[in-house]
C-alpha positions as CSV (number, residue, x, y, z in Angstrom):
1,X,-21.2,7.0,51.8
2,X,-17.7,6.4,50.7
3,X,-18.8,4.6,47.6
4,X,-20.9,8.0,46.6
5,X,-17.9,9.8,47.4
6,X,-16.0,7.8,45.5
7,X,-18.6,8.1,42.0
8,X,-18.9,11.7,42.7
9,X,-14.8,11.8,42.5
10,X,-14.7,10.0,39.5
11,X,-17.2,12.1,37.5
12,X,-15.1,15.3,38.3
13,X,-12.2,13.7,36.7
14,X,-13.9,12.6,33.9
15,X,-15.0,16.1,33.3
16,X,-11.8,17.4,34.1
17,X,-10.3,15.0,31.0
18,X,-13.5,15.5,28.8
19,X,-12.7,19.7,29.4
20,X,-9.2,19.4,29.0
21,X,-9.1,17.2,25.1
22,X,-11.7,19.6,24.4
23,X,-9.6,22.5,24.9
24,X,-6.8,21.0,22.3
25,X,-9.4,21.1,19.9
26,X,-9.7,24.2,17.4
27,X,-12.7,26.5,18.7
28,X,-12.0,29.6,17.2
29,X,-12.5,30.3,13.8
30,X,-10.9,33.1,13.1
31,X,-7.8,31.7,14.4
32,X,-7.6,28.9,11.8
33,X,-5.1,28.9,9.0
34,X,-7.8,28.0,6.7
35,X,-9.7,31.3,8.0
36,X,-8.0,33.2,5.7
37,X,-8.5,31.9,2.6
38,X,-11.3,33.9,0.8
39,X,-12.0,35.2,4.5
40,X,-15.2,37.5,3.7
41,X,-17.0,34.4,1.6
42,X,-19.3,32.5,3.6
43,X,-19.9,30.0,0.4
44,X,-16.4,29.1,-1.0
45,X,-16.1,26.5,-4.4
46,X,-13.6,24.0,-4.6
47,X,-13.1,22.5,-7.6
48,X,-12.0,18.6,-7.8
49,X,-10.0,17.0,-11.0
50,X,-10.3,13.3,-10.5
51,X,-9.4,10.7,-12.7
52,X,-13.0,9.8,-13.3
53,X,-14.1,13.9,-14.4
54,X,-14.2,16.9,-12.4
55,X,-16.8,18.4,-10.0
56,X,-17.0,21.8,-8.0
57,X,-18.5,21.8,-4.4
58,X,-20.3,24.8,-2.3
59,X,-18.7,25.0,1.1
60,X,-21.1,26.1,3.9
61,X,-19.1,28.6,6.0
62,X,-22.0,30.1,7.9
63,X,-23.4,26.6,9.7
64,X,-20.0,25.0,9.6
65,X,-17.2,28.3,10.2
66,X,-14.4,25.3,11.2
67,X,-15.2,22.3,9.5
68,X,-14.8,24.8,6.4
69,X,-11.7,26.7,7.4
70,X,-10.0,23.1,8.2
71,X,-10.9,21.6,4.7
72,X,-9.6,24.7,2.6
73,X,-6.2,24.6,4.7
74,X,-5.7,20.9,3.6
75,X,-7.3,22.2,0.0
76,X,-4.7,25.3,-0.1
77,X,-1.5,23.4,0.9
78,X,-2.3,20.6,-2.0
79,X,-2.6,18.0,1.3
80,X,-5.8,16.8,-0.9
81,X,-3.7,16.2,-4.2
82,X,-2.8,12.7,-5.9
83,X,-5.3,11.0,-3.2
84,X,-7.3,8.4,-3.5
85,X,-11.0,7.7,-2.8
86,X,-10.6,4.7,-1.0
87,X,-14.0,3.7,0.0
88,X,-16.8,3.4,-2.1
89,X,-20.3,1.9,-1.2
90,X,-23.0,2.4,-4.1
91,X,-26.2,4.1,-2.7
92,X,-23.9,5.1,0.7
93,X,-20.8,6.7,0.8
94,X,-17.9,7.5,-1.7
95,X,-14.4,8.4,0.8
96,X,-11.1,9.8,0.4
97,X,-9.1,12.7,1.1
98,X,-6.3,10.6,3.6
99,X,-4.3,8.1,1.3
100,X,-1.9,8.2,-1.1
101,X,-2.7,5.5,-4.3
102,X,0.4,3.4,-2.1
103,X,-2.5,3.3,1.1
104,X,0.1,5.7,2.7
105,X,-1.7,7.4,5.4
106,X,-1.8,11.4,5.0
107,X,-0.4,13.6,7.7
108,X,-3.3,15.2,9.6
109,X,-3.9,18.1,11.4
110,X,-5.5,19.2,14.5
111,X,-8.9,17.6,15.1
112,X,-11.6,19.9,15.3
113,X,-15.1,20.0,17.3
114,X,-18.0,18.1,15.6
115,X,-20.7,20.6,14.5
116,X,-22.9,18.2,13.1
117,X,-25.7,20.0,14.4
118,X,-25.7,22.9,12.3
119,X,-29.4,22.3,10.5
120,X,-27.2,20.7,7.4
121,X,-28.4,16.9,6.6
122,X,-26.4,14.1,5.4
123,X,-28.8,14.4,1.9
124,X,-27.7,12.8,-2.0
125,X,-24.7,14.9,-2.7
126,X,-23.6,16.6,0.2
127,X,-20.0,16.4,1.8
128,X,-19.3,15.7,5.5
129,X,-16.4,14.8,7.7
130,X,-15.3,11.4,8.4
131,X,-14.0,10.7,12.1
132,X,-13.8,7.9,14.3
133,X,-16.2,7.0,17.4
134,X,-14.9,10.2,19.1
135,X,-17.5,12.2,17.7
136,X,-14.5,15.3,17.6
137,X,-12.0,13.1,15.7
138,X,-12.6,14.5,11.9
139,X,-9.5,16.1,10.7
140,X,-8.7,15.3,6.8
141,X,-11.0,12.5,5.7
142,X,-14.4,13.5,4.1
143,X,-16.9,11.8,1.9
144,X,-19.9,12.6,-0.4
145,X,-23.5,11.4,0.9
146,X,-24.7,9.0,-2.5
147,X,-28.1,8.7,-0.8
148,X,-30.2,10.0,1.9
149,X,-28.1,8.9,5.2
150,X,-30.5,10.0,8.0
151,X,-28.7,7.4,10.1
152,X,-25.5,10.0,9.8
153,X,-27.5,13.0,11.4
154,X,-27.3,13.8,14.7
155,X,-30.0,12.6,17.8
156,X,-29.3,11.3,20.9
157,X,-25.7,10.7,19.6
158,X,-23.5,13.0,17.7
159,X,-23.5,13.3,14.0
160,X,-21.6,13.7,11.1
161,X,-20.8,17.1,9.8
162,X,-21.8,18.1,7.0
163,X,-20.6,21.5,5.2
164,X,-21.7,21.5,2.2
165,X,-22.8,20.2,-1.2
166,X,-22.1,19.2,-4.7
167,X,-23.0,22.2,-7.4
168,X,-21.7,20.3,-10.4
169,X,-20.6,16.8,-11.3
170,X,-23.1,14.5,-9.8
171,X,-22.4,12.5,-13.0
172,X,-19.1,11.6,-11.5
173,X,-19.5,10.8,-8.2
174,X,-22.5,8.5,-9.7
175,X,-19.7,7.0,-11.7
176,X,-17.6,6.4,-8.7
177,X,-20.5,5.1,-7.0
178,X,-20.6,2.3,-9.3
179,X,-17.3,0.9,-9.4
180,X,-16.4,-2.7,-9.0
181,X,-14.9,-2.9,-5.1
182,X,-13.0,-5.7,-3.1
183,X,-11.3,-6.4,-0.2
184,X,-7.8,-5.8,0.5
185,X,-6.6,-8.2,2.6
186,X,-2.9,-6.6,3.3
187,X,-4.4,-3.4,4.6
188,X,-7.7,-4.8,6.1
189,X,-9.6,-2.0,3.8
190,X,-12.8,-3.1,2.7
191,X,-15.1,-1.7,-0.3
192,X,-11.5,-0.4,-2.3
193,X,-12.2,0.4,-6.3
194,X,-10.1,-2.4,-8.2
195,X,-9.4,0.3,-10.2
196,X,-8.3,3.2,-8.4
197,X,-10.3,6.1,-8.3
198,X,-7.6,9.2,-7.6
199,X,-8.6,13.0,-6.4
200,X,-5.5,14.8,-9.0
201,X,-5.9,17.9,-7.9
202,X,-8.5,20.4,-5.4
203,X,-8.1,23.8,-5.7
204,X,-10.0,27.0,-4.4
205,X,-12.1,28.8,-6.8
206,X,-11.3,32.4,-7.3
207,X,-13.7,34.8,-6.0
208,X,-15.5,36.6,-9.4
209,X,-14.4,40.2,-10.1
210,X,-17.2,42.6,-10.4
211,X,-16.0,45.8,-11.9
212,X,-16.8,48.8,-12.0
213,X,-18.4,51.0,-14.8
214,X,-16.3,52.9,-16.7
């Protein structure tokens, strides 16, 4: 009896911990900083310059309302600028968004809760979150799907989230793809592009203007 007692105790406080590093989490979209960047668009483009070409990407507010707002605060405040894509796996993944070309880790922000089980499939071209085996660990690192990755989706686990997908410049990212790779040894990174593959610039593509007739 005292053992049962004892398990019973020890689930409470394991809920208690789960419920409380849940709460520190973001939850509420409206209060994100990224929220209010092109607040009333539930499909914002951001446009990426790397040094390989450009390509723009459709952003899935409307399954994915914080991985969104989290992506175009880091995209807003240039967090995503001179980066590198750090890890690239042909027919898998192509990563970046939290190094500098030194392997200087970025500054992060809050992590947010996992919503990889939106309806939105880790499919050829779409973006997701990276994170670590906390399945609510994402924060800045993302990377572009380069094949179907049904083993990314969500099932008796948790997933990773995607939000949404490449409109223009598959090219490049099947350029990326392709890159010779190595090992670093002094970092422990593996799959690195000899040559490195740097995100210049993502910005936030304005809204179009409709007018009205004269």
């Amino acid at each position: 009896m005292l053992k049962i007692k004892r398990n019973c105790l020890f689930i409470v406080l394991l809920s208690f911990l789960v419920s409380l590093s849940t709460a520190a989490l973001e939850v509420d979209p409206s209060k994100q900083a990224g929220s209010k960047i092109q607040a009333d668009n539930l499909y914002p483009q951001v446009k990426f310059e790397t040094s390989m070409g450009d390509l723009v990407i459709e952003l899935n507010r409307k399954r994915a309302p914080l991985t969104v707002n989290n992506f175009l605060e880091y995209v807003s405040t240039g967090e995503y600028d001179n980066t590198l894509f750090h890890r690239v796996i042909g027919d898998y993944v192509v990563q970046g968004g939290g190094y500098t070309p030194e392997f200087k880790e970025k500054k992060t922000n809050t992590p947010i809760l996992n919503e990889s089980g939106n309806g939105l499939k880790n499919d050829w071209y779409s973006i997701a979150m990276a994170r670590q085996n906390d399945p609510h660990s994402a924060t800045r690192q993302f990377f572009f799907n380069m094949d179907s990755n049904d083993n990314l989706n969500p099932g008796r686990e948790w997933g990773y989230t995607v939000f949404g997908n490449v409109l223009s410049g598959t090219e490049v990212l099947d350029a990326i793809a392709l890159v010779e790779t190595e090992y670093r040894p002094l970092i422990r990174f593996q799959d690195v592009p000899k040559e490195p593959v740097i995100l210049i610039k993502a910005s936030v593509i304005p809204e179009p203007q409709f007018g009205t007739d004269p």
